[in-house]
C-alpha positions in Angstrom: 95.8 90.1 119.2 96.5 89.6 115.4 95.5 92.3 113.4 97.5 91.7 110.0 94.2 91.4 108.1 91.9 93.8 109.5 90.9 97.5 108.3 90.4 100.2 111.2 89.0 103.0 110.8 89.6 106.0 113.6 87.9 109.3 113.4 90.0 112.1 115.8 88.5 115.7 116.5 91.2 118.4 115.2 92.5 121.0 117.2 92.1 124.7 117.3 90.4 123.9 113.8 93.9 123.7 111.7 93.8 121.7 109.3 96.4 121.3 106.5 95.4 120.2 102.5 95.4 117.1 101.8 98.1 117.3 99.5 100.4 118.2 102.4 99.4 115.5 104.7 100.1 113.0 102.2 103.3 114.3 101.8 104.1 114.7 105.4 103.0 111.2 106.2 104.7 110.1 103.7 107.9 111.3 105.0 107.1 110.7 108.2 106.8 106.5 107.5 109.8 107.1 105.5 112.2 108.6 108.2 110.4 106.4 111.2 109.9 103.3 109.8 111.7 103.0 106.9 109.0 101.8 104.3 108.8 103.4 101.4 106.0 100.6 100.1 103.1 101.9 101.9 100.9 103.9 99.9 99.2 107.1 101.7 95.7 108.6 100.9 94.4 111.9 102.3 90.3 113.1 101.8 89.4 116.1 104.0 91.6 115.1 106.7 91.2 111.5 106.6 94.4 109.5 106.3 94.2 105.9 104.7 97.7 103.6 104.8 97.6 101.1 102.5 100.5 98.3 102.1 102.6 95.8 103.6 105.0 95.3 106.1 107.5 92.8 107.5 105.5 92.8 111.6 102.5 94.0 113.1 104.3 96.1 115.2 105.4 98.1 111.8 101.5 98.3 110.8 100.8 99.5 114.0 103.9 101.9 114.5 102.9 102.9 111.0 99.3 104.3 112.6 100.5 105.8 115.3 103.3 107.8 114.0 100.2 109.6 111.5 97.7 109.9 114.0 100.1 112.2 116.0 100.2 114.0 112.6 98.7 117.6 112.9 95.7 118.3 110.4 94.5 114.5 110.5 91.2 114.7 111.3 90.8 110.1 111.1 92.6 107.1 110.0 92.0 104.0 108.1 94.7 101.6 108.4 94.8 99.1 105.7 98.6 97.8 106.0 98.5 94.2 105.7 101.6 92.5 108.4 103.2 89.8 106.2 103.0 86.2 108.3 105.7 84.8 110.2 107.5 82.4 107.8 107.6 78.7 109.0 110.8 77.1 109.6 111.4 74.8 106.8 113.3 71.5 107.3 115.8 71.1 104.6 115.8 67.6 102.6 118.7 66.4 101.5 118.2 64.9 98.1 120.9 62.3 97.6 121.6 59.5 94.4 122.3 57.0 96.4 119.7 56.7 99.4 121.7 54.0 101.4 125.1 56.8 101.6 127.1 53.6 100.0 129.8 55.9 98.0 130.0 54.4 94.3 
């Protein structure tokens, strides 16, 4: 399953009723992709709880690690992931351009 150009959205009940500003999830999220991922291109939103990733990244694993490392995130209430995975790049046959077609040296 290919999910490089789709946008889910995941609501998740909090618990015990904590729940932090939205100030410091973005920050903690933030850090978080940072430490456990290593992007420091995707761009983190936070409204009453609800985190939104927005971005790209080199695989689909990374936009899905990306997702699951902030929905473990205390005080995130839902999720809208919005990373875009960047497509496998095609192999690309390399032409040789040469002056003399036939290889006859001059």
């Amino acid at each position: 399953m290919n999910n490089t150009g789709f946008s889910k959205q995941i609501e998740i009940t909090p618990i015990l009723g904590w729940v932090l500003s939205d100030d410091e999830l973005v920050i903690r999220a933030r850090s978080l992709l940072r430490w456990k991922i290593r992007y420091n291109s995707i761009h983190v939103e936070a409204e009453k709880g609800h985190v939104t990733l927005l971005g790209q990244v080199d695989s689909s694993s990374d936009r899905d690690a990306a997702e699951q490392i902030i929905r473990k995130l205390s005080g995130v209430v839902g999720i809208t992931n919005r990373i875009y995975a960047l497509p496998k790049a095609v192999g690309h046959k390399r032409i040789k351009a040469f002056s003399n077609p036939q290889g006859i040296p001059p």
